[in-house]
C-alpha positions in Angstrom: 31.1 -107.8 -255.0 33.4 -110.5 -255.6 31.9 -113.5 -258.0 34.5 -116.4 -257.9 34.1 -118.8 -260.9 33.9 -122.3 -259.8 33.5 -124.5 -262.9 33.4 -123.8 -266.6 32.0 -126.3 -268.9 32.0 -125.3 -272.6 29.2 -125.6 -274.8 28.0 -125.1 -278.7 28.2 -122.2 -280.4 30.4 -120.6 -278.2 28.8 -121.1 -275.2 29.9 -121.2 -271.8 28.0 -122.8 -268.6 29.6 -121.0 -265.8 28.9 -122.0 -261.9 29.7 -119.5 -259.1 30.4 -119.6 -255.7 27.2 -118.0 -254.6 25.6 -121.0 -256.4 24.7 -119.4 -259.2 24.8 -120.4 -263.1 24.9 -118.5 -266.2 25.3 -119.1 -269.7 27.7 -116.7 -271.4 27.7 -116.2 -274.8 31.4 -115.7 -276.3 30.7 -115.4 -279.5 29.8 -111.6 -279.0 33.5 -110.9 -278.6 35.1 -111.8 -281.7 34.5 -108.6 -283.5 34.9 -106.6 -280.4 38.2 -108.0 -279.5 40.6 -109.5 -282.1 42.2 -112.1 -279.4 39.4 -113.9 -279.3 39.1 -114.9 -283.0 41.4 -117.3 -282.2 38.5 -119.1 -280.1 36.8 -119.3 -283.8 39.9 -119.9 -285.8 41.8 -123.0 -283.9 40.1 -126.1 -283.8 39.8 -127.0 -280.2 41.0 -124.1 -278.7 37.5 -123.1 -277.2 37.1 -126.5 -275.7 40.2 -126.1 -273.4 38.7 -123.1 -271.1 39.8 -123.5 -267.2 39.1 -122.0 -264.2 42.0 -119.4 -263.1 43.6 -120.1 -260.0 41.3 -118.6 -256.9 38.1 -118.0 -259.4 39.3 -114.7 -260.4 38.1 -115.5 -264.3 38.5 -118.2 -266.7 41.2 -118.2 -269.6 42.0 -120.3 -272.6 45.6 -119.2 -272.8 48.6 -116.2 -272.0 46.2 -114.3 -274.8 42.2 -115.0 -274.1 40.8 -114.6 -270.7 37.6 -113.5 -268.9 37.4 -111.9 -265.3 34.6 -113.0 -263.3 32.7 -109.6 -262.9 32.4 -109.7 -266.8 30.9 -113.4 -267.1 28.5 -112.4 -264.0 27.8 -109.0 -265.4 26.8 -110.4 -268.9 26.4 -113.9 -268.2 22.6 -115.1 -268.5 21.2 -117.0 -265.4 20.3 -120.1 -266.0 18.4 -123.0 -263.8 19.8 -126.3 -262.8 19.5 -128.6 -260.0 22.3 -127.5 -258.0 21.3 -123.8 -257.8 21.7 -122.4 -254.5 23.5 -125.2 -252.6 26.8 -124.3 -251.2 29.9 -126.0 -250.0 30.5 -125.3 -246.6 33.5 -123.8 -247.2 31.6 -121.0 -249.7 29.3 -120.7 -247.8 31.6 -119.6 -244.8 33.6 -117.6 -247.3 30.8 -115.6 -248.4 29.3 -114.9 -244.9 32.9 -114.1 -243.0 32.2 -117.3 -240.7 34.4 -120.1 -239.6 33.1 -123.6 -240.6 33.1 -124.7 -236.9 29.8 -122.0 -236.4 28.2 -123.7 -239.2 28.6 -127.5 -237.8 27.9 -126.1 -234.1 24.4 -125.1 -236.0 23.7 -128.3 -237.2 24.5 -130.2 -233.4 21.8 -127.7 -231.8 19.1 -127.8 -234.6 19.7 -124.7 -236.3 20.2 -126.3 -239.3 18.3 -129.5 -240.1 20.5 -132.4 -241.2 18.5 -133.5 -244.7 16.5 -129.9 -245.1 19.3 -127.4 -244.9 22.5 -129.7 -244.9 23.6 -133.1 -245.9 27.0 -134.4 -245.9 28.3 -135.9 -249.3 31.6 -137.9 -248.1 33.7 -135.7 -246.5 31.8 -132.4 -247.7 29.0 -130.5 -246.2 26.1 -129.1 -248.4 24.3 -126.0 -247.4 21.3 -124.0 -249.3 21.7 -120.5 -249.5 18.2 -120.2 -248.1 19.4 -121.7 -244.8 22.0 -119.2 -244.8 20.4 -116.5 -245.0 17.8 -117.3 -242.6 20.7 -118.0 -240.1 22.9 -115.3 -241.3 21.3 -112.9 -242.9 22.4 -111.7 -246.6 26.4 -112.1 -247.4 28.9 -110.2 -245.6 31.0 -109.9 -248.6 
């Protein structure tokens, strides 16, 4: 399965907070890869360098520069999950990604009472909300 990267906040000691699109977080330690791979010294070596990890375009893993990257199966796969307060809330256009629906089914939902406006959903200016756990009681687990 496909884990796209959504935000990538660097911390001490090497340290990355990464968010997914399933709504999950995980911490990912990088510091484990500087004797494994010899590109990555240069997270340890260049003041500042560490600090300017982004997102690649489409989530597909995060990258520092042409020379030090991550895929996303490799942050997922050895990342450690961590807890915060947005865990398991999904944008509506995730969540449609990750179940193989159009957005329209999800806001036909919420005008019959599928899903409760304030429990399961709650609009944030223009975006829509969703928790997994509405999701999957609606949908069933992730078609992708």
């Amino acid at each position: 399965m496909f884990h796209r990267v959504k935000s990538v906040v660097p911390e001490k000691n090497f340290m990355l907070l990464v968010q997914f699109s399933e709504g999950i977080t995980k911490q990912y330690d990088v510091s484990k890869l500087f004797e494994k791979w010899t590109a990555f010294q240069a997270l340890k070596n260049t003041p500042g360098l560490f600090n300017c990890v982004h997102v690649d375009a489409g989530g597909y893993g995060i990258s520092w520069n042409d020379d030090v990257d991550l895929e996303c199966e490799e942050l997922w796969d050895n990342g450690k999950t961590v807890a915060t307060p947005f865990d398991n809330l999904l944008s509506f256009r995730d969540a449609t990604d990750l179940w193989n629906l159009n957005e329209s089914t999800l806001r036909k939902a919420i005008q019959y009472g599928k899903l409760v406006n304030g429990v399961d959903v709650q609009k944030f200016g223009k975006q829509w909300i969703i928790t997994r756990s509405a999701m999957q009681r609606e949908y069933g687990e992730p078609k992708k």
